[in-house]
Steps between C-alpha positions, in 0.01 A plus 500: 500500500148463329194379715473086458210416283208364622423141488228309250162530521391205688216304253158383705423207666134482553572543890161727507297342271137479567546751834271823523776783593403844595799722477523908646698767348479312188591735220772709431859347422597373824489204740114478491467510096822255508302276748174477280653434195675220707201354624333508168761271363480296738171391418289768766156641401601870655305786685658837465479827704692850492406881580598572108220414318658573154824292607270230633346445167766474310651257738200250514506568093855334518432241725230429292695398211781358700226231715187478182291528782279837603701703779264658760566788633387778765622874567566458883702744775605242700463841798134459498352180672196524292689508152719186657149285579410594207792364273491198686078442442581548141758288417333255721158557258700441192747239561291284705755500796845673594807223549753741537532897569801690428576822743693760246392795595781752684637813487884616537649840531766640660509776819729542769259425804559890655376611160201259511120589489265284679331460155816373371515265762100387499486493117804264469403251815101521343561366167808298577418330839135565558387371140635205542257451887222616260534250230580256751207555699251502196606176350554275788140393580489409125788276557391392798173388345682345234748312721795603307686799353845681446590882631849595363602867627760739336726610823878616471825448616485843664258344719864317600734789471582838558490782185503872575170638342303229551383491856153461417518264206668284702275528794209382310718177292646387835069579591451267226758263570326449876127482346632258249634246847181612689246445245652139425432383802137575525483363090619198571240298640302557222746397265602836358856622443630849559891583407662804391782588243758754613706671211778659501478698182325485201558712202221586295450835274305714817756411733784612220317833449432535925827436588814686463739349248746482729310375793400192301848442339595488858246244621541275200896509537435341868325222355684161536398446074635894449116566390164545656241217434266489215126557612419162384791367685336606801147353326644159426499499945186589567313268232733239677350637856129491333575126340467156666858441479458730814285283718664480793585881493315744717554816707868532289683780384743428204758706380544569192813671467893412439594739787588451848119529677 
């Protein structure tokens, strides 16, 4: 039985248009590329970070003819505090303001936990969990002194469920998924909105080449649809999350998978 085919691309709908959106983990060919190129159809004036600087420049060159606007973008390991204030003065120097910041950046892997390393485990909770405190941290006073703004975070449905291998990935989405609720609350008297997605999975050409064949025929085939999600399937949620057709949304984490979660 052949894998289902995955839907149409959905066309724009201006749902962003006018907002300043600063987006981590932007280049590459997954979820954060899929994002930006989301937001810059919908209208969004984008800031753009990554550790790649060669992928990073190619990405903002894209988005660049995708939006006809300029793309900024900043080399930033979202590890160091200093590079993450940084990013955030920036984009806030170029664009004016920040209305919305996207948390993308993460790292996977799998390790049995008796096999572990404590750098395993500190690398994947620092960039997956602790960015997304960082970037928090940076931009609220901006938002705060604005009165307004949108935080969407990239979490998991591992932060849900159980998967062999993945102790400390999950650790740090089910981290984010408790920020995320945290966060909200203290946001919300200044009329900012912090939500999360959580995928289930995503295929995208690193994942294919990360991931055993099998081990990803296997995931997909538990899908409800028979297939994982398109990254801009998962996109399409989080420009709804960072839109004001999500006003009354805040300290939320929304699946977005066809699985049990």
């Amino acid at each position: 039985m052949s894998k289902p085919a995955p839907p149409a691309y959905v066309p724009a709908h201006d749902l962003l248009r006018d907002k300043t959106v600063l987006i981590t983990a932007a280049a590459g060919a997954g979820i954060g590329f899929a994002t930006a190129k989301r937001c810059a159809e919908e209208g969004a004036r984008l800031f753009v970070s990554d550790i790649h600087e060669k992928r990073l420049d190619e990405a903002a060159k894209e988005l660049e003819t995708i939006s006809q606007h300029p793309v900024g973008r900043r080399i930033c390991n979202v590890r160091e505090d200093e590079d993450v204030r940084a990013l955030v003065a920036t984009a806030i120097e170029e664009m004016g303001q920040i209305d919305v910041v996207i948390n993308n950046a993460g790292l996977g892997g799998e390790v049995p936990v008796v096999d572990m390393t404590d750098d395993q485990w500190t690398s994947v909770l620092d960039i997956t969990l602790n960015s997304v405190f960082r970037m928090t941290r940076a931009v609220l006073p901006h938002m705060i002194e604005q009165k307004g703004g949108v935080i969407v975070n990239n979490a998991s449905v591992l932060g849900w469920r159980a998967q062999v291998g993945q102790a400390h990935y999950a650790a740090a989405k089910a981290g984010v998924m408790a920020f995320t609720r945290c966060s909200a609350l203290e946001a919300a008297p200044h009329g900012i909105r912090i939500n999360a997605v959580s995928p289930s999975i995503a295929i995208h050409p690193f994942l294919k080449k990360t991931t055993p064949e099998a081990l990803l025929a296997k995931l997909e085939s538990e899908e409800a649809f028979g297939r994982g999600a398109e990254c801009w399937e998962v996109a399409n949620v989080m420009v709804f999350l960072a839109s004001d057709y999500a006003s009354y949304m805040t300290g939320e984490v929304v699946s977005v998978s066809s699985q049990r979660a």
